[in-house]
C-alpha positions as CSV (number, residue, x, y, z in Angstrom):
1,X,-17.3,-3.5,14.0
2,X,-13.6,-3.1,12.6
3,X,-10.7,-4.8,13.7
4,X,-9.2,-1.4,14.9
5,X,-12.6,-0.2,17.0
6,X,-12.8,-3.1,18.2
7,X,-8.8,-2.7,19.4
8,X,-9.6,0.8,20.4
9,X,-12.8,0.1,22.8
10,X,-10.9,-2.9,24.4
11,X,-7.4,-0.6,25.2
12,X,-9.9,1.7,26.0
13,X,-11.3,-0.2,29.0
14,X,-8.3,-2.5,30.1
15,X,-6.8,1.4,30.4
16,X,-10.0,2.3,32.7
17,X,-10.4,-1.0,34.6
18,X,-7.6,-3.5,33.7
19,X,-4.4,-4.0,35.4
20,X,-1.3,-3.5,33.7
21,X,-0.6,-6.6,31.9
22,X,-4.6,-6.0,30.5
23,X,-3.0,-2.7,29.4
24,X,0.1,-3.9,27.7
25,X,-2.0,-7.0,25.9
26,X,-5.1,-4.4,24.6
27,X,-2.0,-1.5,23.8
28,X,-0.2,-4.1,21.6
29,X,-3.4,-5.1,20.0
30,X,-4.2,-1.4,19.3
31,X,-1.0,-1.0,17.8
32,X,-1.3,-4.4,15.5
33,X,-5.0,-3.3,14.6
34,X,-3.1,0.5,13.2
35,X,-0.3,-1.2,11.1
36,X,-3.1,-3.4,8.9
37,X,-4.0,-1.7,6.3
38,X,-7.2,-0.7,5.2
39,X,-9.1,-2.2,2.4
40,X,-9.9,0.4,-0.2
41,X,-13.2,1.0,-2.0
42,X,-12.9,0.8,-5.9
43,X,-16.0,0.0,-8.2
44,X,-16.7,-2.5,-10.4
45,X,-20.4,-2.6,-12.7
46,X,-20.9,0.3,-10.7
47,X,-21.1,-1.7,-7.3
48,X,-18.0,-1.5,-4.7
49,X,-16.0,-3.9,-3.7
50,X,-13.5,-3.6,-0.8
51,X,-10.0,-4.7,-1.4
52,X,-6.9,-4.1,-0.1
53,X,-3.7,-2.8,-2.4
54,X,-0.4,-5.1,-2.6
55,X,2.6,-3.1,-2.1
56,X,5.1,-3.6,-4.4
57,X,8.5,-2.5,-5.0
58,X,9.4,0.0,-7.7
59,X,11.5,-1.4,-10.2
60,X,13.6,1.3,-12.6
61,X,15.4,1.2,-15.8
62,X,19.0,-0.3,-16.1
63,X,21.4,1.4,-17.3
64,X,21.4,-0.8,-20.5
65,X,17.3,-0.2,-20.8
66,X,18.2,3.8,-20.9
67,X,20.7,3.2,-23.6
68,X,18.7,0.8,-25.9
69,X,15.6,3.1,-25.4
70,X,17.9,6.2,-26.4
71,X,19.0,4.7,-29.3
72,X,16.0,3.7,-31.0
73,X,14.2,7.2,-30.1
74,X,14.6,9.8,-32.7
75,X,13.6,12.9,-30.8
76,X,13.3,13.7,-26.8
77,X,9.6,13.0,-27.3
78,X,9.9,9.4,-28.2
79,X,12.4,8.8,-25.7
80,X,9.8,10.1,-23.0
81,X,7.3,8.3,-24.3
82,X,9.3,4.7,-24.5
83,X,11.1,5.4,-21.1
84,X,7.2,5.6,-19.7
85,X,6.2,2.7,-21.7
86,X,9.4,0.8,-20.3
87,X,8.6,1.9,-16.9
88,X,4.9,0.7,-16.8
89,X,5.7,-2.5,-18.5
90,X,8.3,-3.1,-15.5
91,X,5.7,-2.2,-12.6
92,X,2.4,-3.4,-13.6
């Protein structure tokens, strides 16, 4: 059973037959079960395996990392191309 059925069927009764601090505790634990997040399904070998994704902040290109790129890209093309090169370098 999940973390957040198992929150669900326990609000779910202290709501039915619990007083009102059983309430509050099995609300807040309701609520705590909703902001984990969920492990996601990817494959490896063609078996899953259940993990659960980092955030991570998205970092950008400077204002000198623009102007270096421009510079050494002789079309619009290769500037594209080196400004998504940049950019996946940064945030992976």
């Amino acid at each position: 059973m999940t973390d957040l059925r198992k929150a669900a069927e326990q609000a779910i009764e202290a709501i039915m037959h619990g007083g009102a601090k059983e309430q509050a505790a099995a609300v807040y634990e309701l609520r705590q079960a909703l902001q984990e997040k969920p492990p996601v399904k990817t494959y490896c070998g063609g078996k899953p395996n259940y993990c659960t994704l980092e955030e991570r902040e998205w970092v950008g290109l400077t204002e000198e990392d623009a102007k270096e790129l421009y510079e050494y890209s002789a079309t619009e093309w290769q500037f594209a191309q080196a400004i998504e090169a940049k950019l996946k370098e940064k945030n992976t």
